[in-house]
DRENVEX-516234 format. One line per field, with one value per residue (C-alpha): residue in three letters; chain; x, y, z. Coordinates in nm, 4 decimals. Example, Ala and Ser with C-alpha at 12.3 -4.5 7.8 and 13.67 -1.06 7.14 Angstrom:
mikol	ALA / SER
dolo	A / A
c1	1.2300 / 1.3670
c2	-0.4500 / -0.1060
c3	0.7800 / 0.7140
END
This chain:
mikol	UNK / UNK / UNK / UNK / UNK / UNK / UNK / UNK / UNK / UNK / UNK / UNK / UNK / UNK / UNK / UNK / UNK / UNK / UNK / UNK / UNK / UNK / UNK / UNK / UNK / UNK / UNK / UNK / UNK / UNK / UNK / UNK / UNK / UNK / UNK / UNK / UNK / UNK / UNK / UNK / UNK / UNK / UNK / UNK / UNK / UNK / UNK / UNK / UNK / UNK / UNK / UNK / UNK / UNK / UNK / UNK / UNK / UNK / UNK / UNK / UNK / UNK / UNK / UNK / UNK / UNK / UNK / UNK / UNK / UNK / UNK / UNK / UNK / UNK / UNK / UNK / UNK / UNK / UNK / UNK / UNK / UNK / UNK / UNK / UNK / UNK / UNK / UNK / UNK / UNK / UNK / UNK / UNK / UNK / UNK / UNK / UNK / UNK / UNK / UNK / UNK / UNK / UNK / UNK / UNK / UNK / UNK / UNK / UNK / UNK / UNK / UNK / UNK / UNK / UNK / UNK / UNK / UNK / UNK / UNK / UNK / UNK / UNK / UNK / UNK / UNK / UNK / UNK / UNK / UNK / UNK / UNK / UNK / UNK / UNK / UNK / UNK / UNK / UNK / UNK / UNK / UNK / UNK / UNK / UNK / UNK / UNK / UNK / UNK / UNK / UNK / UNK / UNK / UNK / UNK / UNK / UNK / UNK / UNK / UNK / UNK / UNK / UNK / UNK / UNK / UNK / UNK / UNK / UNK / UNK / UNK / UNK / UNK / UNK / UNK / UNK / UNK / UNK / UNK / UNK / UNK / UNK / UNK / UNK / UNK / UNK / UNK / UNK / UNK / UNK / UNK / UNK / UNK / UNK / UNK / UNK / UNK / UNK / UNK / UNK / UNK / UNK / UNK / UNK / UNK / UNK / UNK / UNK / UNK / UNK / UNK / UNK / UNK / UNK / UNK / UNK / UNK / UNK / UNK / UNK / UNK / UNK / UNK / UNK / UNK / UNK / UNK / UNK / UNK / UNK / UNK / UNK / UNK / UNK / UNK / UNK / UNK / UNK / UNK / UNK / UNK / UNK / UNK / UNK / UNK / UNK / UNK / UNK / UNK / UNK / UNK / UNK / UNK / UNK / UNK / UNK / UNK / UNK / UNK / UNK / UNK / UNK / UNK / UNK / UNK / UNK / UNK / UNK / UNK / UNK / UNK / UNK / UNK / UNK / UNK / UNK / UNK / UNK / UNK / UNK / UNK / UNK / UNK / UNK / UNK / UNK / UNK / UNK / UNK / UNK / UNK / UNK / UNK / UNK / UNK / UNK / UNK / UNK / UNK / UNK / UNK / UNK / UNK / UNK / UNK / UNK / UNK / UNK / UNK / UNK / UNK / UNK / UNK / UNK / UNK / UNK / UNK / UNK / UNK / UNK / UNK / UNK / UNK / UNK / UNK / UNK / UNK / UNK / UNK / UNK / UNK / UNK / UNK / UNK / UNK / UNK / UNK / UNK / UNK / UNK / UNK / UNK / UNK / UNK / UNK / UNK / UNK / UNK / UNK / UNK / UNK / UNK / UNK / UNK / UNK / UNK / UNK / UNK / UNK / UNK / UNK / UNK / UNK / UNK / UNK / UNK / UNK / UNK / UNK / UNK / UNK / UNK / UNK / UNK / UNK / UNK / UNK / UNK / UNK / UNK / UNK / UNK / UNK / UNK / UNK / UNK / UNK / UNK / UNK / UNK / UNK / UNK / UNK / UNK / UNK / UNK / UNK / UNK / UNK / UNK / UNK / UNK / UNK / UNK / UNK / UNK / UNK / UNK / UNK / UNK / UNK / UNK / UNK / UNK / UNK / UNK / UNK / UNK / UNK / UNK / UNK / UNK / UNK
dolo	A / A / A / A / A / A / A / A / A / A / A / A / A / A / A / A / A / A / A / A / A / A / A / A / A / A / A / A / A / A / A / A / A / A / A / A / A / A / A / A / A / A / A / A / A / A / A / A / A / A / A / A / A / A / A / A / A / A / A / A / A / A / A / A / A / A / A / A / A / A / A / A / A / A / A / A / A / A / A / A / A / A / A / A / A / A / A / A / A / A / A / A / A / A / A / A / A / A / A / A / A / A / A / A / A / A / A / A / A / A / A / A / A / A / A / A / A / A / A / A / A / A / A / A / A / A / A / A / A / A / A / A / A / A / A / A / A / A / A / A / A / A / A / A / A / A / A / A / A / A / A / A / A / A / A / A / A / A / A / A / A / A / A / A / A / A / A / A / A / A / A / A / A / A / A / A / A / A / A / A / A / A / A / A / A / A / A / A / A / A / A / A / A / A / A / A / A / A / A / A / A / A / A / A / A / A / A / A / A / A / A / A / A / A / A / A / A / A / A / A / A / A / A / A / A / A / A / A / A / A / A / A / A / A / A / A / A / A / A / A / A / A / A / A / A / A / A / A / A / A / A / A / A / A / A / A / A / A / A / A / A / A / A / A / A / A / A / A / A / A / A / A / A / A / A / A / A / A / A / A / A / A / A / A / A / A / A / A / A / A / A / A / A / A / A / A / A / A / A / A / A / A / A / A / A / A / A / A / A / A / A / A / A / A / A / A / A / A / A / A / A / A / A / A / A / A / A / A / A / A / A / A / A / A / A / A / A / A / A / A / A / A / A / A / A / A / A / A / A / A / A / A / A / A / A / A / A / A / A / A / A / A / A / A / A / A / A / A / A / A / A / A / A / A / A / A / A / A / A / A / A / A / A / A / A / A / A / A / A / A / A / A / A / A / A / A / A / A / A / A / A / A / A / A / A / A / A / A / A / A / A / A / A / A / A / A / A / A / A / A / A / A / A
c1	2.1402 / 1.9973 / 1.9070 / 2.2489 / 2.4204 / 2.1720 / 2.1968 / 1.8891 / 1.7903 / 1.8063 / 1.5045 / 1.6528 / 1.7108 / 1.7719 / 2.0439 / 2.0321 / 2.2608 / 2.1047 / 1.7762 / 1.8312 / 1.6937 / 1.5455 / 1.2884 / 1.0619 / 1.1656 / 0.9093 / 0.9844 / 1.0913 / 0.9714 / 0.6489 / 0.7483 / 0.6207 / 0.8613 / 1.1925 / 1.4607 / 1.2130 / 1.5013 / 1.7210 / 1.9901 / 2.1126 / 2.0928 / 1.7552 / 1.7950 / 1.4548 / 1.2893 / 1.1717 / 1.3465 / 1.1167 / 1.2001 / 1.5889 / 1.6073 / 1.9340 / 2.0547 / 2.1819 / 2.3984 / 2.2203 / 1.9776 / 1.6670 / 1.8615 / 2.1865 / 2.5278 / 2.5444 / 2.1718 / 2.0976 / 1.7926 / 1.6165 / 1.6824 / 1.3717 / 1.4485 / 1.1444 / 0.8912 / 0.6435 / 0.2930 / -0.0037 / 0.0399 / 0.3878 / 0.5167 / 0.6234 / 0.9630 / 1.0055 / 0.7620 / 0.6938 / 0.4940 / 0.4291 / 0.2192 / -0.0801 / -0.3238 / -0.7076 / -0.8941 / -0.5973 / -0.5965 / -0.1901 / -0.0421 / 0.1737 / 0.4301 / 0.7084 / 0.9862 / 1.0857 / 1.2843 / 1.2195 / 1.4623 / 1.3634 / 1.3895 / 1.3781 / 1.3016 / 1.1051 / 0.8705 / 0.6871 / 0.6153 / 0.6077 / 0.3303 / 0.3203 / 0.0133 / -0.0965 / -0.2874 / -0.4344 / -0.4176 / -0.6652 / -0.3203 / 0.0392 / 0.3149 / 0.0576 / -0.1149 / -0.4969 / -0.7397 / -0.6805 / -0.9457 / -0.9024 / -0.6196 / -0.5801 / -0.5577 / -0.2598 / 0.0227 / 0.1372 / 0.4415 / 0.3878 / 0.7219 / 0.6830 / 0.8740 / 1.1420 / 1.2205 / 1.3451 / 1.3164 / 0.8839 / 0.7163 / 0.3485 / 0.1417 / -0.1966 / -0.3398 / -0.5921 / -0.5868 / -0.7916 / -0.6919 / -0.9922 / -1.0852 / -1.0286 / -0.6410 / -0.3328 / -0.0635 / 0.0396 / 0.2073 / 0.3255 / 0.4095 / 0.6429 / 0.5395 / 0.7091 / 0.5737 / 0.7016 / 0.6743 / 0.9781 / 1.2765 / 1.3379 / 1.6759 / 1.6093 / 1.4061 / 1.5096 / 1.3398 / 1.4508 / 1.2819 / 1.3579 / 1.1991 / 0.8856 / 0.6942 / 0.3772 / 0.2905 / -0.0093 / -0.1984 / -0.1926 / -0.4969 / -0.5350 / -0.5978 / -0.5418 / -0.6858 / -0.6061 / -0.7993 / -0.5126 / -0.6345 / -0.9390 / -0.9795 / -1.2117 / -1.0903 / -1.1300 / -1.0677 / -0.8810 / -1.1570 / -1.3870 / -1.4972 / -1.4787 / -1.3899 / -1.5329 / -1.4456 / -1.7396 / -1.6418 / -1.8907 / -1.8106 / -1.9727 / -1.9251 / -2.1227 / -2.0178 / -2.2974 / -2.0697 / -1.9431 / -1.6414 / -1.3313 / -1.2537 / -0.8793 / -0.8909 / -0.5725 / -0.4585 / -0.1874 / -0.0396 / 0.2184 / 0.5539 / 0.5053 / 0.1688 / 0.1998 / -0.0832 / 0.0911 / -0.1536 / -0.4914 / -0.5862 / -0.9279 / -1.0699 / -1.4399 / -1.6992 / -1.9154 / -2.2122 / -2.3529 / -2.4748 / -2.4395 / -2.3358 / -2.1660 / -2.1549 / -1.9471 / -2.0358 / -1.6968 / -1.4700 / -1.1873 / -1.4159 / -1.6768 / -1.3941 / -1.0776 / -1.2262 / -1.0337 / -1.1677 / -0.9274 / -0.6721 / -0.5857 / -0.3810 / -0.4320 / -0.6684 / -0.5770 / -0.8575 / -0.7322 / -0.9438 / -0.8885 / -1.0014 / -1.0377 / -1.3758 / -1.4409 / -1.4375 / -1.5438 / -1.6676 / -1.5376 / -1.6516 / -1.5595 / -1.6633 / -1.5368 / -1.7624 / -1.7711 / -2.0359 / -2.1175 / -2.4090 / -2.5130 / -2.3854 / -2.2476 / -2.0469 / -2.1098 / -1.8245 / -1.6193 / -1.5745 / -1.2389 / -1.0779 / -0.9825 / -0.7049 / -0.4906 / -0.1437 / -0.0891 / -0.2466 / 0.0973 / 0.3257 / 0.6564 / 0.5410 / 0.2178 / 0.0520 / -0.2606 / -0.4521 / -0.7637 / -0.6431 / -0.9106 / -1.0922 / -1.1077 / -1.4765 / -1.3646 / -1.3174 / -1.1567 / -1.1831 / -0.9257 / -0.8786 / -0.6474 / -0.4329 / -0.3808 / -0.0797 / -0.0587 / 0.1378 / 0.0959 / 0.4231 / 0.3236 / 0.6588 / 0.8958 / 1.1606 / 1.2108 / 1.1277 / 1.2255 / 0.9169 / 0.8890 / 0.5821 / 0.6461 / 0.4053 / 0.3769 / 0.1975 / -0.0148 / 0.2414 / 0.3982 / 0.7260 / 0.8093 / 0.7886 / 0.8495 / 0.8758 / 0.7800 / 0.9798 / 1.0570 / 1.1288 / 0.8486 / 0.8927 / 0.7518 / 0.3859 / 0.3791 / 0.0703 / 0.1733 / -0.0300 / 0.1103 / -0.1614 / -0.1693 / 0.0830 / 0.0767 / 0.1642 / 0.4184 / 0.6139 / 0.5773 / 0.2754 / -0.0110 / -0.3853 / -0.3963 / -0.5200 / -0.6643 / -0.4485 / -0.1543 / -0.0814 / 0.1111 / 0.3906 / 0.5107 / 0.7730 / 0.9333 / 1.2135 / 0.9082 / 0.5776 / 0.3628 / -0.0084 / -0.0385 / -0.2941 / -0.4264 / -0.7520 / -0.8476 / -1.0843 / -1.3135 / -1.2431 / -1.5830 / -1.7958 / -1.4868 / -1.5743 / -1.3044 / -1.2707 / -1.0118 / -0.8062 / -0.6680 / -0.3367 / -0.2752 / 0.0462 / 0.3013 / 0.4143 / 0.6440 / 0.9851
c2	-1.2375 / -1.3793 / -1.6795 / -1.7516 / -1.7681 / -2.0793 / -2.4352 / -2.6443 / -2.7886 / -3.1978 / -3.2139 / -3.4911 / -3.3143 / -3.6445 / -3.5727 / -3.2667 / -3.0744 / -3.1010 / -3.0483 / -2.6383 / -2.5788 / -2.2084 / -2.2143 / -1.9126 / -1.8174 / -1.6998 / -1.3509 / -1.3788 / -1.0611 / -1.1145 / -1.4571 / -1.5123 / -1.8857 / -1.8490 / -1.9760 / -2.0899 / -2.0862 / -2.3368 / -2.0992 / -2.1185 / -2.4786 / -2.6403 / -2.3335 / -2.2253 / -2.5907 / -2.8639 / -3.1619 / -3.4716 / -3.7589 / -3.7620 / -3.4701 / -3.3084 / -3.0084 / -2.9856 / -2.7796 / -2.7821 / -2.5829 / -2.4493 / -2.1813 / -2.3836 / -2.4652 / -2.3392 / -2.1986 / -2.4844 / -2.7478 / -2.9943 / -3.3518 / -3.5997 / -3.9598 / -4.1939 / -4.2993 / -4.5604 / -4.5324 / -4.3031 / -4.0912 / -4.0552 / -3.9160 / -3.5488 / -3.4978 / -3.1126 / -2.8242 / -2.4780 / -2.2568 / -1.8590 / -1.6070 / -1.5297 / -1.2282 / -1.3064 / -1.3336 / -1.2600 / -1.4543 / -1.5930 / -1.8067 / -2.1292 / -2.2381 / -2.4188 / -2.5907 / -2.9641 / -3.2239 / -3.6038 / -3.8387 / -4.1401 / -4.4569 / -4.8078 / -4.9179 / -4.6698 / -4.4358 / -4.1318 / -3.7944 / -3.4690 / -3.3377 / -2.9790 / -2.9284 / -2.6189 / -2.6255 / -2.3224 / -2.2620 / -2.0075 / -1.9320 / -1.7979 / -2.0609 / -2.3159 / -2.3558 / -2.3671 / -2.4780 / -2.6262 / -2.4322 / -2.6320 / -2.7438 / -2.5653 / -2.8170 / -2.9862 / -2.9012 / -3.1942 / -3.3287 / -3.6143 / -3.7818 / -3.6416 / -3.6976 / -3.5626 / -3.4978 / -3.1784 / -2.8745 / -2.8338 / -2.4898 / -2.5565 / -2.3106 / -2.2938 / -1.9361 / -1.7250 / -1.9806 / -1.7516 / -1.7800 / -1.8128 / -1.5153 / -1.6702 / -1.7966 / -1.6625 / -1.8797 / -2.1461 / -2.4515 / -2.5978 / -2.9457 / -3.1662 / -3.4783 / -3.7256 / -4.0360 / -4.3317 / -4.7060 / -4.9455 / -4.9190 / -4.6306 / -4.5834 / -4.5518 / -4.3184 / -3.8728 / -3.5929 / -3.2612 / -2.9499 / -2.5273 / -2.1829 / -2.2562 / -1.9579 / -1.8795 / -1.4852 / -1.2409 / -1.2479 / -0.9847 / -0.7398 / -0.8696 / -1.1895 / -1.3085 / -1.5582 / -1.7368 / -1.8207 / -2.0190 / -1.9718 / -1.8127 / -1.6984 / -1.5528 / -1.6411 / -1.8912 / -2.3006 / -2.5225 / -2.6579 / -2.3609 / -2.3427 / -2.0253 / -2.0491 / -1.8142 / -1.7692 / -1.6461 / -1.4922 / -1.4460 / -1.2292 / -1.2197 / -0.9895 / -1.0988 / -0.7817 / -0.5877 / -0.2904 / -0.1688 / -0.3529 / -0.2691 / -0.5520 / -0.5637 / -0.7853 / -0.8533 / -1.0082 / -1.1862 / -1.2616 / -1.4670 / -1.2602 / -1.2339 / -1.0646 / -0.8315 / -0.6830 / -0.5410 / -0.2497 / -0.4821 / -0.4149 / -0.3222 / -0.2053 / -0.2749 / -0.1685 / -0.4498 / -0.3198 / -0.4804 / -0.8584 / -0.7700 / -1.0708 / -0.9094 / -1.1706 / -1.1350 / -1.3854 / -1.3018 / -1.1917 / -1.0602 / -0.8606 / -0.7237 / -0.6487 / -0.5915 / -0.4987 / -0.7478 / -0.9201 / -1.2342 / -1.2863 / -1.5742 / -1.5470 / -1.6113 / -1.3782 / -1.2921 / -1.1617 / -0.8996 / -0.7760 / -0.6627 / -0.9897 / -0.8046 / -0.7863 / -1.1447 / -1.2948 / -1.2367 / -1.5449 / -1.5795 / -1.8737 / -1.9432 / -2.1660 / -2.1716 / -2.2837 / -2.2946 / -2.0644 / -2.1542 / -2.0964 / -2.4388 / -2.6653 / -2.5399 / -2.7235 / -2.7965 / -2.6508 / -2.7178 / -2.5116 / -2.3512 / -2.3533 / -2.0906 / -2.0514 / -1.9409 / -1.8521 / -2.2077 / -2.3899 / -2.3044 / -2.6653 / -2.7453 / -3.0993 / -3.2442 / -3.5153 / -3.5027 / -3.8189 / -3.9147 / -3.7223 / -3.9125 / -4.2626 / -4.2950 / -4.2199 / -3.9175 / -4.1826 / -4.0852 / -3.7216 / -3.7688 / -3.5433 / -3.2655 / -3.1594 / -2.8403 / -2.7851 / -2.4518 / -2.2770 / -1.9240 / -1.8199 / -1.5863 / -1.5562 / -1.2521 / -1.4585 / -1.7064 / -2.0268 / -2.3703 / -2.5805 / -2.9647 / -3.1358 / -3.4922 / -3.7170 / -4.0927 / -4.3644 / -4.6093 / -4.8414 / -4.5283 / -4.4793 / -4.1162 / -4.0808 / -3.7343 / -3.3933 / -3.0119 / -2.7750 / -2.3393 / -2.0636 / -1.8850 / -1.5056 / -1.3560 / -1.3672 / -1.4945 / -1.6964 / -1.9383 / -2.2377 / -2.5248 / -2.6028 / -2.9717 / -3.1340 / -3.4089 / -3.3354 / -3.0952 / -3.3942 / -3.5340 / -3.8199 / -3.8993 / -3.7712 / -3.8513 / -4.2254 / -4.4096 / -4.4499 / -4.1648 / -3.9241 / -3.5803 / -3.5130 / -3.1192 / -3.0288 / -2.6752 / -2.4459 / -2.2619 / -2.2931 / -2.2544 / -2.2784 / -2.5334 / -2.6666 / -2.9229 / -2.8900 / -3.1623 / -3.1060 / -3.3365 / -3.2946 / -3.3854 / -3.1150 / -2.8722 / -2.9319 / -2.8893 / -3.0478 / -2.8796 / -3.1581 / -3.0932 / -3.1226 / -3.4480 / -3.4839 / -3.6143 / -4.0156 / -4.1258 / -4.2792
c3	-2.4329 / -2.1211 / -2.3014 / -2.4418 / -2.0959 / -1.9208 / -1.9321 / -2.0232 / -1.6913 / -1.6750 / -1.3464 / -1.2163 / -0.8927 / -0.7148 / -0.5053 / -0.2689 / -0.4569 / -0.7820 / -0.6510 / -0.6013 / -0.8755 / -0.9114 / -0.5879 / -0.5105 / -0.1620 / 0.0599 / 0.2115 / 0.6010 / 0.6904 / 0.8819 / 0.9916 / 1.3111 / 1.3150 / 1.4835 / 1.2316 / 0.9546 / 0.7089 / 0.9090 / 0.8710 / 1.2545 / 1.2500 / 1.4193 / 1.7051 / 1.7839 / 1.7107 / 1.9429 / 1.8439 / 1.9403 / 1.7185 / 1.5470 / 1.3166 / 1.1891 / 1.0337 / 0.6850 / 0.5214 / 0.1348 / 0.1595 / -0.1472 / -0.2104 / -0.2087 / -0.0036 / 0.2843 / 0.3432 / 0.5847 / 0.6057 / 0.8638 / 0.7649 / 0.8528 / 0.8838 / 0.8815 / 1.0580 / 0.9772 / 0.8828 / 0.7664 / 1.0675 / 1.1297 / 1.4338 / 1.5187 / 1.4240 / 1.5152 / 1.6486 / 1.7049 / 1.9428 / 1.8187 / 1.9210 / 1.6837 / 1.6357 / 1.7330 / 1.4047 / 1.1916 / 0.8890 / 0.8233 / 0.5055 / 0.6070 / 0.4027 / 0.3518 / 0.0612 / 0.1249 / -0.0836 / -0.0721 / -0.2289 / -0.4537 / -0.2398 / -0.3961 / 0.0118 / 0.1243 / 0.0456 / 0.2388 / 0.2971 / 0.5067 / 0.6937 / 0.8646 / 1.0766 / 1.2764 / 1.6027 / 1.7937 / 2.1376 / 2.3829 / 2.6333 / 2.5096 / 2.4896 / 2.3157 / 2.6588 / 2.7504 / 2.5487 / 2.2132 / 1.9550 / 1.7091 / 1.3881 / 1.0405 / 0.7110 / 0.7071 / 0.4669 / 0.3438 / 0.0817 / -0.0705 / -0.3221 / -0.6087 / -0.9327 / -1.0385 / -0.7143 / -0.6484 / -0.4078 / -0.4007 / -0.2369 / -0.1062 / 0.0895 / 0.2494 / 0.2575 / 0.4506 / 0.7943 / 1.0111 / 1.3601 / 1.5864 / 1.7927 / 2.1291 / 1.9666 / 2.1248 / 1.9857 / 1.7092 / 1.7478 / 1.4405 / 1.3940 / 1.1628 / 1.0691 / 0.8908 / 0.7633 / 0.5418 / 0.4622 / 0.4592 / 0.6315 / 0.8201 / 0.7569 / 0.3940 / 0.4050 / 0.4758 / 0.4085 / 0.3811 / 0.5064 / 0.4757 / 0.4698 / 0.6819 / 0.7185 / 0.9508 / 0.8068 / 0.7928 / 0.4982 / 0.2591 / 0.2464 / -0.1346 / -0.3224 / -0.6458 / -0.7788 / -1.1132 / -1.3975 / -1.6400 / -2.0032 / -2.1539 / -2.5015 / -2.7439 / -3.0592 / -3.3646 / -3.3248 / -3.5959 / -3.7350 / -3.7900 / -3.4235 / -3.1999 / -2.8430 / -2.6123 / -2.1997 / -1.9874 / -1.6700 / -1.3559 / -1.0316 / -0.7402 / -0.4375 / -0.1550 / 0.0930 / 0.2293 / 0.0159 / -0.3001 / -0.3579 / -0.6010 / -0.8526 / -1.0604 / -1.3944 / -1.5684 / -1.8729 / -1.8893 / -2.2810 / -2.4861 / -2.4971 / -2.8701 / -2.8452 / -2.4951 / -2.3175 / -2.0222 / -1.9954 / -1.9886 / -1.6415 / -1.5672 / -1.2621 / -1.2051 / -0.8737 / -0.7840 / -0.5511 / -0.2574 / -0.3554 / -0.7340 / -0.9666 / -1.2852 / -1.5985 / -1.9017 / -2.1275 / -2.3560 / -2.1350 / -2.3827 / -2.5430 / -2.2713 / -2.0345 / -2.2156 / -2.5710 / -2.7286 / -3.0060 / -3.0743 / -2.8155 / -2.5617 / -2.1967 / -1.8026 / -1.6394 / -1.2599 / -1.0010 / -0.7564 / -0.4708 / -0.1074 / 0.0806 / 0.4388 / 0.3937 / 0.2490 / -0.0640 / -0.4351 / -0.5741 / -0.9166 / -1.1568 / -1.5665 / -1.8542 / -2.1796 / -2.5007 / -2.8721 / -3.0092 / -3.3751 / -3.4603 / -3.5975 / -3.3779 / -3.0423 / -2.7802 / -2.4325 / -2.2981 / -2.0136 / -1.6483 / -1.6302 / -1.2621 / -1.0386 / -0.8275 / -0.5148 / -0.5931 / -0.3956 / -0.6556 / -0.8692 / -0.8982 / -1.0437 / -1.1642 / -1.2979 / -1.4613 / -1.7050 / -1.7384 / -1.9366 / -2.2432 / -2.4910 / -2.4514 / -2.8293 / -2.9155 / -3.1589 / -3.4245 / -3.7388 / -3.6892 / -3.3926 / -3.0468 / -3.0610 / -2.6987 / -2.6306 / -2.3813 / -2.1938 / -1.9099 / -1.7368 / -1.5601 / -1.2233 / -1.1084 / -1.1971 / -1.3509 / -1.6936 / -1.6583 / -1.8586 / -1.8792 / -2.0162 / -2.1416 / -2.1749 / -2.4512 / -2.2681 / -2.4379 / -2.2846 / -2.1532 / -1.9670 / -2.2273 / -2.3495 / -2.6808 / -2.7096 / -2.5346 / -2.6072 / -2.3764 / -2.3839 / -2.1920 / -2.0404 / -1.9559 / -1.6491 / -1.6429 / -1.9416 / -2.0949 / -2.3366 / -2.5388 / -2.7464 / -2.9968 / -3.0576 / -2.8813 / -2.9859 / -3.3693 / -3.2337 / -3.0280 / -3.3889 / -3.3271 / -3.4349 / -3.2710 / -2.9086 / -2.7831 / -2.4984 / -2.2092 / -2.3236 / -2.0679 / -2.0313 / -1.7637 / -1.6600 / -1.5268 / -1.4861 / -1.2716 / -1.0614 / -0.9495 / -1.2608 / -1.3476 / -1.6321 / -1.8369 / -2.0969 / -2.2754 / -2.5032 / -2.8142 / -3.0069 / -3.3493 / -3.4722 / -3.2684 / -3.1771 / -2.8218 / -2.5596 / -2.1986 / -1.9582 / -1.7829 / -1.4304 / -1.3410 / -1.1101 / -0.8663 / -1.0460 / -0.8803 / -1.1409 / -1.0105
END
């Protein structure tokens, strides 16, 4: 099998060559960058500060990168640019992969910027810049895809320039950065948005958790809504799709989502939100709450998100602050896969003085949903405490999660994912 023939990855990706680790390439198709890939060298770039080409590339030897040396302070300076043409009103995703070395000396970061321009060539008036795209170090470092979607071009825009900035403290000659497959492209008609884990099903302690879903379509038309759930590989659900017809300024609410929309009646997985996003968007919000009868939680929001929002590494902070007394908190450690390939995936149990004392790791299957109930007794410790914290790490952009439950009222809080610092 599969399985049998892969090597547990070690993510310590510090040098360039053991940082290609399995990156999701972008598709060069509708890239309207010259040589976004780096694969003819920096040909089609304007060098302005030193910048030079690498052979390692995200998808390995030979598949070419731009290397960054530093350059002091918040701002940086621009290290390479762009000019292409754009569409009027045309909505286009920017994104890119970059790598940046632990330093002891010197520490920085990447930032990719888009302007727009009223003349061809990057000329005329300047109508304003997109949100930058920026790279901070992360750890482990490794090879790290962002992207910033739906960057509507204004309607007087007839070109792009797009600008590399590198940034950094220390000595500059300590410090490189490595960049590859920068992509300017149109949207696609759809989105997708991500809700990571909902549930309607019964707690550890007697309590039922149920996920409330709310959609809102604010067109002046009917609009066509696709719900899917996505499930653990031991429990598939690869037929619950659901298409639903929102009408003109109508807000739909399912107040138990696996059961009002998918007819299931115990179940858990990642819901994704498909709709054509021409028109505008459909505003989509969740909560998720224990309903006994007798004493029912507050409940917590649940996020969600762009395909973007996906990271390789995370860190969850504020797991408990103690106040659950003897009857303890309880983490809950989750991860929905959205790629179309098997990932490896490492949660990491830190106590308060930052030490690992234990880890959790599997495979996840494409768009698969999975959940570790109570991590912490599965790393083999005791109930959470104040000041512990949880590190991710995995192959490919993945949506995880940690939800952490009082044990006295069954109440759960949904803790966001943080970048991940850590030398």
């Amino acid at each position: 099998m599969r399985r049998t023939l892969r090597t547990r990855p070690t993510f310590l990706g510090a040098t360039l060559a053991g940082a290609a680790l399995a990156v999701a390439l972008p598709s060069a198709a509708a890239n309207v960058l010259q040589n976004g890939s780096f694969a003819t060298g920096l040909s089609g770039w304007k060098m302005t500060a030193p910048a030079s080409w690498e052979a390692e590339g995200a998808a390995g030897p030979g598949s070419g990168s731009a290397r960054l040396g530093g350059n002091p302070g918040i701002v940086g300076a621009l290290s390479l640019s762009q000019c292409a043409a754009v569409t009027p009103g045309t909505a286009y995703d920017l994104g890119a992969t970059a790598l940046l070395p632990h330093s002891p000396e010197a520490q920085g970061g990447i930032s990719i910027r888009l302007v727009w321009h009223s003349w061809p060539g990057c000329e005329g008036a300047t109508l304003g810049l997109a949100p930058a795209l920026d790279f901070p170090h992360v750890a482990p470092a490794g090879w790290t895809r962002r992207s910033l979607e739906r960057l509507r071009a204004p309607y007087g825009a007839a070109s792009a320039s797009l600008l590399v900035v590198p940034w950094s403290s220390g000595s500059e000659s300590a410090f490189s950065a490595f960049l590859d497959d920068v992509e300017l492209s149109p949207s696609s008609m759809f989105e997708t948005l991500t809700l990571p884990t909902a549930a309607s099903v019964d707690g550890a302690n007697g309590e039922r958790f149920q996920t409330t879903l709310v959609l809102t379509n604010v067109a002046l038309f009917t609009r066509r809504v696709d719900v899917t759930l996505r499930c653990p590989s031991s429990q598939p659900c690869g037929t619950s799709a659901v298409s639903l017809q929102l009408a003109p300024g109508e807000t739909r609410v399912f107040a138990d989502l696996l059961l009002d929309v998918f007819g299931k009646r115990n179940g858990a997985g990642a819901v994704e939100v498909t709709y054509e996003a021409t028109p505008g968007p459909i505003v989509v919000s969740a909560r998720a709450a224990t309903v006994h009868a007798e004493r029912p939680g507050n409940g917590m929001a649940l996020p969600i998100l762009p395909a973007s929002a996906a990271r390789n590494a995370a860190t969850f902070f504020g797991l408990t602050d103690g106040r659950a007394g003897a009857g303890g908190t309880r983490v809950n450690a989750g991860v929905y896969n959205p790629s179309d390939t098997t990932v490896f995936v490492v949660f990491s149990v830190h106590d308060e003085n930052g030490d690992v004392r234990n880890t959790v790791s599997r495979w996840i299957e494409r768009r698969e949903w999975a959940q570790i109930d109570d991590l912490f007794s599965r790393a083999g410790l005791g109930p959470a405490t104040p000041g512990a914290y949880v590190t991710f790490q995995a192959e490919a952009p993945d949506f995880p999660f940690l939800i952490s439950i009082d044990n006295r009222s069954g109440d759960p809080t949904f803790l966001e994912p943080t970048e991940s610092f850590l030398p």
